[in-house]
ROGU-881368 format. One record per residue (C-alpha): residue in three letters; x, y, z. Coordinates in Angstrom, 3 decimals. Each point is the difference from the previous one (the first is absolute). Layout:
N
[site "ALA" [X Y Z]]
...
//
This chain:
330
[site "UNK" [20.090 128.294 269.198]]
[site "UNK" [3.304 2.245 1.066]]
[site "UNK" [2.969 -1.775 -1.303]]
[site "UNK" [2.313 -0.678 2.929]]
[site "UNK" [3.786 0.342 0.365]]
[site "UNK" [0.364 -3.706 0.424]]
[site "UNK" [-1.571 -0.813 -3.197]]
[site "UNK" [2.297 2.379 -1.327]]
[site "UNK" [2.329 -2.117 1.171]]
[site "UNK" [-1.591 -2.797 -1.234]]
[site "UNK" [-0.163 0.752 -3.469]]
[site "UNK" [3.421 0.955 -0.446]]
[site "UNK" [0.746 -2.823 1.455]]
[site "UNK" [-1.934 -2.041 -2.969]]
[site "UNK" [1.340 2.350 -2.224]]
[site "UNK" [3.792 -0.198 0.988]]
[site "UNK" [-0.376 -4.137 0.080]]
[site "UNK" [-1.645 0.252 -3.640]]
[site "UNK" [3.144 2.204 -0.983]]
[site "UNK" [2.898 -2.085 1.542]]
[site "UNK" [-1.404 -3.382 -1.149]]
[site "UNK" [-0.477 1.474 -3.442]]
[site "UNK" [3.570 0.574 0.385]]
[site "UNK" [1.161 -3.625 1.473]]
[site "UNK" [-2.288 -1.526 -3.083]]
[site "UNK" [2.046 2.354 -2.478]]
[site "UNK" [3.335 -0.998 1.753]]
[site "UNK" [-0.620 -3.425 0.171]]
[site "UNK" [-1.288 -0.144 -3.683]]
[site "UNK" [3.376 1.754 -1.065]]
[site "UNK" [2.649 -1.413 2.069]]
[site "UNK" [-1.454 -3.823 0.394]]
[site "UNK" [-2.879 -0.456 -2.974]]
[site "UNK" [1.280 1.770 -2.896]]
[site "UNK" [3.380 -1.529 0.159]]
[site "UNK" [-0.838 -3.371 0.147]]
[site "UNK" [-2.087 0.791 -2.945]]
[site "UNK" [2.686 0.445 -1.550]]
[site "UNK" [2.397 -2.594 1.098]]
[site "UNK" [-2.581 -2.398 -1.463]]
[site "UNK" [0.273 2.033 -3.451]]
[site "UNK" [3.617 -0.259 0.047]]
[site "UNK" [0.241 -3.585 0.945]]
[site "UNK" [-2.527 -1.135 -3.209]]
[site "UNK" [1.978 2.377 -2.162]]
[site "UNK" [3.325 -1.150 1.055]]
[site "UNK" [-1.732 -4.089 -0.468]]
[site "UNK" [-0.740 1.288 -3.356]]
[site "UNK" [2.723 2.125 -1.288]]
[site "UNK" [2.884 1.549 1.585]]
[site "UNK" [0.742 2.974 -2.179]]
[site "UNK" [-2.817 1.735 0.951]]
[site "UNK" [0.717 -0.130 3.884]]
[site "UNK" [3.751 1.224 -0.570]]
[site "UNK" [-1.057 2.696 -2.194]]
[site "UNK" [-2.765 1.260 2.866]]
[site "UNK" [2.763 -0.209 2.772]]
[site "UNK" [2.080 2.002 -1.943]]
[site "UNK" [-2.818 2.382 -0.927]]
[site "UNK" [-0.908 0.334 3.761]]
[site "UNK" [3.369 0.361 0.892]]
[site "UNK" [0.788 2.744 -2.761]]
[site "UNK" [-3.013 1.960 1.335]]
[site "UNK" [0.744 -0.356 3.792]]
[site "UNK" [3.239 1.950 -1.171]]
[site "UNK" [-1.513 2.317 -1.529]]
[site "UNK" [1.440 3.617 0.496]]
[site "UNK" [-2.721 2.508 -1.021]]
[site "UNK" [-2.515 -1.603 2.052]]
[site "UNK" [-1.089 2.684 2.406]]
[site "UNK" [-1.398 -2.462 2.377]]
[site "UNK" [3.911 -1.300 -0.080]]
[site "UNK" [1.281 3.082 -0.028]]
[site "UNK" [-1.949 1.467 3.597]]
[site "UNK" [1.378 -3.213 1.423]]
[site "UNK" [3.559 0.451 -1.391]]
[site "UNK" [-0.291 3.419 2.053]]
[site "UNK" [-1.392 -1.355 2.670]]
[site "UNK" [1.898 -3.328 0.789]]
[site "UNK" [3.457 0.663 -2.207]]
[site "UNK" [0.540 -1.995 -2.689]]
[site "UNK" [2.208 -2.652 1.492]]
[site "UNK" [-3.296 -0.419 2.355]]
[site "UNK" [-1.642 -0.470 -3.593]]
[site "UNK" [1.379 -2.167 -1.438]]
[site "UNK" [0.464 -2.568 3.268]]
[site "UNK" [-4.049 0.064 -0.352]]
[site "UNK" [0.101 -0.958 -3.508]]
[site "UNK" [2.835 -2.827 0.603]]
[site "UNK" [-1.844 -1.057 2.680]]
[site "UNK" [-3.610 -0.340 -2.144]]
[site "UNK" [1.555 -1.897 -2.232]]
[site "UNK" [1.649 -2.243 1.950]]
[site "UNK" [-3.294 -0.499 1.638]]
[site "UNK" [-1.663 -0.256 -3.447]]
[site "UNK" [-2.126 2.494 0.804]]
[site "UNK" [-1.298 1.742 -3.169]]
[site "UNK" [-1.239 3.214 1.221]]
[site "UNK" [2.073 3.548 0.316]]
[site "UNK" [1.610 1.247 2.743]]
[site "UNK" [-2.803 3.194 -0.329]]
[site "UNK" [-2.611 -2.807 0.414]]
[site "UNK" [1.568 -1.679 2.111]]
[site "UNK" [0.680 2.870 2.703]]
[site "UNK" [-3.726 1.073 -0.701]]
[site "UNK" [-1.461 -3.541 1.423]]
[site "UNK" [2.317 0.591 2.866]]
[site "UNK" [-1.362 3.826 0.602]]
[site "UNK" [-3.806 -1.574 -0.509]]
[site "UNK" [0.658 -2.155 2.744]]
[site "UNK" [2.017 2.048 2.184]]
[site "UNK" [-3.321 2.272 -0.249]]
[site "UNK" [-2.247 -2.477 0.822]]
[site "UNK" [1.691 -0.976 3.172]]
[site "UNK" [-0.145 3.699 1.340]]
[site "UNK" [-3.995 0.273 -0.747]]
[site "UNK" [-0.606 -3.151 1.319]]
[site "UNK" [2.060 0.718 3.333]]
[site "UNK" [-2.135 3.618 0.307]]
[site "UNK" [-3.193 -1.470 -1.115]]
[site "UNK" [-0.251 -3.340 2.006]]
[site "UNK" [2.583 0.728 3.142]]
[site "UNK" [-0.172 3.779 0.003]]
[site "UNK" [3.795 -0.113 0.538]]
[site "UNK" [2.574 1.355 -2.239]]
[site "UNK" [3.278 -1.963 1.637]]
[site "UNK" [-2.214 -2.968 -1.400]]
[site "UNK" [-0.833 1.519 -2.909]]
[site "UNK" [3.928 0.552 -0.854]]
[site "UNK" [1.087 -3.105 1.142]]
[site "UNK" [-2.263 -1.706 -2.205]]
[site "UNK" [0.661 1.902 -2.943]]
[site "UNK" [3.436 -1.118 0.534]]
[site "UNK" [-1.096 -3.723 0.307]]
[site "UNK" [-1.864 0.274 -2.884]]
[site "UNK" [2.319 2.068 -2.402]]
[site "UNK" [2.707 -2.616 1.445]]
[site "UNK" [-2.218 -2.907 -1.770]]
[site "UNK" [0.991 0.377 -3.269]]
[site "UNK" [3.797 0.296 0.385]]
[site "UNK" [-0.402 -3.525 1.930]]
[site "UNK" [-2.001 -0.920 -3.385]]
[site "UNK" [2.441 0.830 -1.993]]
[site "UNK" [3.049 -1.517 1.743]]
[site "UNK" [-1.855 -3.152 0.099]]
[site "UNK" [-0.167 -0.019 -3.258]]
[site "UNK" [3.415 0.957 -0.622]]
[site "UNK" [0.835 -3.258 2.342]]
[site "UNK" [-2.271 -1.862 -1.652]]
[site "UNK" [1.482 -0.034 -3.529]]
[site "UNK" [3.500 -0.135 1.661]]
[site "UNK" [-0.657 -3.205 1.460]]
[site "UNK" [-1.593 -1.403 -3.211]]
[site "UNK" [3.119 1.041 -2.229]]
[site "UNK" [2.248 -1.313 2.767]]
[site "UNK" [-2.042 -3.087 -0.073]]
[site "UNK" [0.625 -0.436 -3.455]]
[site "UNK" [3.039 0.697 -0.602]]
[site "UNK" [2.112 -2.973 0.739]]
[site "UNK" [-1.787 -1.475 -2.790]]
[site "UNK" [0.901 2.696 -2.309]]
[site "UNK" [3.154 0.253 0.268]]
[site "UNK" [0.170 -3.536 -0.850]]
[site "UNK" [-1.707 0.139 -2.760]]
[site "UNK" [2.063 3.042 -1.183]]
[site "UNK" [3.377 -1.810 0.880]]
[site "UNK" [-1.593 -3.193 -2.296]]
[site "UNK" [-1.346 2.925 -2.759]]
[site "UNK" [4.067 0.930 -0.019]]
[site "UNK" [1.092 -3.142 0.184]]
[site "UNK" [-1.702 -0.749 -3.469]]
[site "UNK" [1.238 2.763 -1.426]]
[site "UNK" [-2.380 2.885 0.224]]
[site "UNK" [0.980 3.733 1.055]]
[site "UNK" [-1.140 1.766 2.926]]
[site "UNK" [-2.591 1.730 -1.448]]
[site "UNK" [-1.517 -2.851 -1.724]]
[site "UNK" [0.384 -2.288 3.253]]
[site "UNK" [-1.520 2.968 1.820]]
[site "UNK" [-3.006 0.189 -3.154]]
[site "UNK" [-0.344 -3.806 0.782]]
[site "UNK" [-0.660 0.461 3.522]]
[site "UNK" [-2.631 2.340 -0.576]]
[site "UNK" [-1.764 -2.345 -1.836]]
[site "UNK" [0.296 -3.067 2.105]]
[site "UNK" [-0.238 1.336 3.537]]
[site "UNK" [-3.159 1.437 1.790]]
[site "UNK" [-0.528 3.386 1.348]]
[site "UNK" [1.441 2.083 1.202]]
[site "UNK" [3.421 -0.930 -0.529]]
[site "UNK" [-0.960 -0.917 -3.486]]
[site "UNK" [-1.644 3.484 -0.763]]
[site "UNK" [3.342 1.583 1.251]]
[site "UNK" [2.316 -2.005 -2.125]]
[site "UNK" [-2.405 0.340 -3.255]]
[site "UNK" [-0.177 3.833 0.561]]
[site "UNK" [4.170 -0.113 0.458]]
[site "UNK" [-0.098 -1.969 -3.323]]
[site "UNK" [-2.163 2.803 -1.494]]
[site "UNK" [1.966 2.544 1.247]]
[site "UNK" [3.442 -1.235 -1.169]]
[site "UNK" [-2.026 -0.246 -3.539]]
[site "UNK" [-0.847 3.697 -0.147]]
[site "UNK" [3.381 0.999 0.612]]
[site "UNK" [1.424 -0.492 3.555]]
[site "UNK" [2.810 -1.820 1.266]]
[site "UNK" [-0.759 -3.547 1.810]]
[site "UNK" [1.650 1.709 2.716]]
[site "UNK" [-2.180 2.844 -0.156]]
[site "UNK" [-2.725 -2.076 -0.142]]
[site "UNK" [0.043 -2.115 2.761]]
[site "UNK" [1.092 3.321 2.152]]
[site "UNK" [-3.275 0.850 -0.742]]
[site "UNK" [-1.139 -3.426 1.220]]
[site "UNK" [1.349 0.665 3.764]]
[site "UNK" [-2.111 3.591 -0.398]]
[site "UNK" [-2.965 -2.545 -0.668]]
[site "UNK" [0.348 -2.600 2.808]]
[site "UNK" [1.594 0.643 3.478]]
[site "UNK" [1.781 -3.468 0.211]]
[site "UNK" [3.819 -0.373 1.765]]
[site "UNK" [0.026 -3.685 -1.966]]
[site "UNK" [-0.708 1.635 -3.334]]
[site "UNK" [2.964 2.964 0.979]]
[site "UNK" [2.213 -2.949 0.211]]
[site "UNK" [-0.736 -0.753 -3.363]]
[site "UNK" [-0.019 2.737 -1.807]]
[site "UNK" [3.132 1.734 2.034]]
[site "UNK" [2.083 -3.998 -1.627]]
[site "UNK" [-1.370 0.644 -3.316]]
[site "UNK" [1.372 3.433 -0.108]]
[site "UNK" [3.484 -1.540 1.365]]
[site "UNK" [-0.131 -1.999 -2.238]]
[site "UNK" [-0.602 2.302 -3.377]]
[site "UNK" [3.172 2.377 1.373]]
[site "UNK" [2.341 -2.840 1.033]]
[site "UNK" [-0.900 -2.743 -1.786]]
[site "UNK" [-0.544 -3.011 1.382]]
[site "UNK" [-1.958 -4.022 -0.165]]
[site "UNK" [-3.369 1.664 0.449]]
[site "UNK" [-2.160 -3.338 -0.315]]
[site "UNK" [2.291 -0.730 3.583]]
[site "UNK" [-0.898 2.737 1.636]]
[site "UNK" [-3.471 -0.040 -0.810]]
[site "UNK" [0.168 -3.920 1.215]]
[site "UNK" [1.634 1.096 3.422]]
[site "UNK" [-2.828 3.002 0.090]]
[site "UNK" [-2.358 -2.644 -0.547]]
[site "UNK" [1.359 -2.186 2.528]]
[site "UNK" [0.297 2.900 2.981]]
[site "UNK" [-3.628 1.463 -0.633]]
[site "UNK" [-1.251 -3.791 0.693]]
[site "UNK" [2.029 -0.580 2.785]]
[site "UNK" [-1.357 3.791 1.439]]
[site "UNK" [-3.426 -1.107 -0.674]]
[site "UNK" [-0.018 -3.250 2.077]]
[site "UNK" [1.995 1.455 2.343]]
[site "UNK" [-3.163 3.041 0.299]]
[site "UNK" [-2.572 -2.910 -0.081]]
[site "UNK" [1.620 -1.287 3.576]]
[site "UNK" [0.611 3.677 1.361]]
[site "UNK" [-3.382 0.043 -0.315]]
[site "UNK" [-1.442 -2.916 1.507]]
[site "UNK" [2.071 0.300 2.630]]
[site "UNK" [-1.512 4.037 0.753]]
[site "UNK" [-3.608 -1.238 -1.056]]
[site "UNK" [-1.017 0.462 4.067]]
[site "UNK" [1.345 3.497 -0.122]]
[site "UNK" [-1.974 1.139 -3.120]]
[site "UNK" [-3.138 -1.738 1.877]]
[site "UNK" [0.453 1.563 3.197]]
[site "UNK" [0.747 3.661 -1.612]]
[site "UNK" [-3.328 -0.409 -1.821]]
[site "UNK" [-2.078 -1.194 3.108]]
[site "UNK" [1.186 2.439 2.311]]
[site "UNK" [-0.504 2.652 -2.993]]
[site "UNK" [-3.716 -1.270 -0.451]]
[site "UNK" [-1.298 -1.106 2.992]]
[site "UNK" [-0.348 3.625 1.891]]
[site "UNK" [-1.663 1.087 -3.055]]
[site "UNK" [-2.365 -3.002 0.108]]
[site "UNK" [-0.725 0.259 3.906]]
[site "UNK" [-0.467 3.821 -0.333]]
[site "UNK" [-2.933 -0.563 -2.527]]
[site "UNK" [-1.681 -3.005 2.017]]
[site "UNK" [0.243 2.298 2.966]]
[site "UNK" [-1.710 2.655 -1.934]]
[site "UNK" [-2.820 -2.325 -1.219]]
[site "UNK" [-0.114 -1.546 3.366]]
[site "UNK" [0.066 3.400 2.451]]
[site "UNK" [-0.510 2.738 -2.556]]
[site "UNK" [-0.394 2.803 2.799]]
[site "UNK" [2.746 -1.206 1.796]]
[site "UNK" [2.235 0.159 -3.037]]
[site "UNK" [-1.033 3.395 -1.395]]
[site "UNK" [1.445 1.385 3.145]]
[site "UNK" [3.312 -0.320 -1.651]]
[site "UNK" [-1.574 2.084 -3.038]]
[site "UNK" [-1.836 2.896 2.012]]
[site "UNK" [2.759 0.725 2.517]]
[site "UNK" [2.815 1.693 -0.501]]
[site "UNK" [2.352 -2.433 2.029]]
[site "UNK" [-1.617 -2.309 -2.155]]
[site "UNK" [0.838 1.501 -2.982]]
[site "UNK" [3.095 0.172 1.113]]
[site "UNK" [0.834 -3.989 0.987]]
[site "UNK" [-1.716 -1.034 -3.240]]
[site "UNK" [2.462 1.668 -1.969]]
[site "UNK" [2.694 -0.826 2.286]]
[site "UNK" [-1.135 -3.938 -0.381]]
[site "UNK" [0.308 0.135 -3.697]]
[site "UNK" [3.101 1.869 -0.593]]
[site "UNK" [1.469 -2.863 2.758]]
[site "UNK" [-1.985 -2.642 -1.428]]
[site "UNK" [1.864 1.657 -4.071]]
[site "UNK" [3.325 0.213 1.517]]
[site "UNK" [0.116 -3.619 1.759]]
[site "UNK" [-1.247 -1.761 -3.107]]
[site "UNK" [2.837 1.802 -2.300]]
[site "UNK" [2.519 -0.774 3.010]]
[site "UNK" [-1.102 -3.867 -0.541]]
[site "UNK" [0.044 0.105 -3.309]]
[site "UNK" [3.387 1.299 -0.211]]
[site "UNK" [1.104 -2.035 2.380]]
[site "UNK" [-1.085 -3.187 -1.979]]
[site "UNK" [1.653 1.531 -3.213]]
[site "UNK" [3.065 0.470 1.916]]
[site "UNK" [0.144 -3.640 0.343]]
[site "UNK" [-0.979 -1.089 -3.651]]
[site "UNK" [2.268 2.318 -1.890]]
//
């Protein structure tokens, strides 16, 4: 039986599927799977103890610094190191536990994916580079979700902080042990930062030093506020336990006054996602529905051409919404 170019074509096909879903189950694994893994380790050790999570955060952090890692040191040459070390502020601000090497490598796994499954399945390398670019773009939106994330749950909990450390000094205690305090008493992650600030100041740094290194941790303009009074305070002296009560008082008042920002652009958030979704949605029932009428769009080369066109307009109007409804909250 003579083995045709179309089965050829075939098997490659199978073969180049196998390949690039092999790599979406290794990307997925590493950048969804693994870390939740490990957010569930941290979360029973930090339940249990919580020396043991500062002294792995400070581990992780000592070897994302590392400078005779060679995997550090191609990026340093490639990206510069002020390029560097945003990545590495930015991973742990995101608690993301991973290195900037790994990190970039999940980004260049699915970056290749993108362009094998564009050649293999459309035959078209515009769509094979676009998605590459959609999918290498999905981890930086992973990661500055997180990083929003943990901002909002430090800015949540902060109001109640500070009054707790404005009653800790009120009794009597210093900074550091009013900051020691509120690592035991309040949740994470604002907890975690102020018990590894205590731990820090214990091995040798300044409380100002240390929660400096707190603002490297968390991206939070309510926790700036703080730490920029506290540092007023230590060079000019000053009633801190009032300034941490007004603090206290303004990040509340912010907070309701984001609550009703919010509710009040609720129909813009819903109508950026719907008009985001639904082409996507229709464009797949159409396929299922009229699959030869659809594929047109795949096999021609003006097709080619107004499916990428469609999603680069259908990228740019949902960040255009979605700035536009930030414009209004901020």
């Amino acid at each position: 039986m003579a083995v045709t170019a179309r089965d050829l074509w075939y098997a490659l096909g199978l073969a180049a599927l196998f390949v690039a879903v092999l790599f979406l189950l290794s990307a997925v694994y590493t950048l969804v799977w693994q870390p939740l893994r490990q957010r569930r380790k941290v979360t029973q050790r930090l339940s249990e103890t919580s020396q043991a999570y500062v002294r792995r955060i400070q581990i992780v952090k000592a070897r994302l610094e590392d400078q005779t890692s060679p995997g550090l040191n191609l990026l340093r040459f490639l990206l510069g190191r002020e390029r560097l070390r945003r990545l590495q502020k930015e991973l742990l601000q995101g608690d993301v536990y991973r290195s900037p090497v790994e990190f970039l490598g999940l980004v260049a796994i699915l970056a290749g994916a993108g362009v094998l499954l564009g050649l293999v399945f459309v035959r078209s390398l515009l769509f094979g580079l676009l998605l590459a670019v959609a999918l290498a773009f999905l981890p930086f939106l992973w990661l500055k979700q997180k990083k929003v994330q943990k901002a909002q749950k430090v800015e949540a909990q902060l109001p109640d902080a500070m009054e707790m450390l404005a009653r800790s000094l009120k009794a009597g205690h210093t900074l550091p042990s009013a900051a020691e305090l509120l690592g035991q008493e309040l949740d994470h992650p604002l907890g975690t930062e102020f018990r590894i600030a205590y731990e820090e100041q214990r091995f040798g740094l300044s409380m100002t030093e240390a929660l400096n290194n707190m603002l490297e941790r968390v991206d939070s303009r309510d926790l700036k506020y703080f730490v920029t009074a506290v540092l007023i305070q230590t060079d000019t002296g000053g009633n801190l336990v009032e300034i941490v009560e007004k603090i206290a008082h303004l990040i509340r008042a912010r907070l309701n006054f984001k609550v009703k920002i919010r509710s009040l652009t609720a129909e813009g958030r819903l109508s950026a996602v719907v008009l985001t979704v639904l082409p996507i949605i229709v464009f797949i029932g159409m396929t299922i529905i009229k699959y030869d009428y659809e594929m047109a769009l795949f096999k021609e080369p003006a097709g080619r051409v107004m499916l990428g066109l469609a999603f680069v307009l259908l990228i740019t109007g949902s960040i255009i919404m979605r700035r536009l409804v930030k414009a209004v909250e901020v």
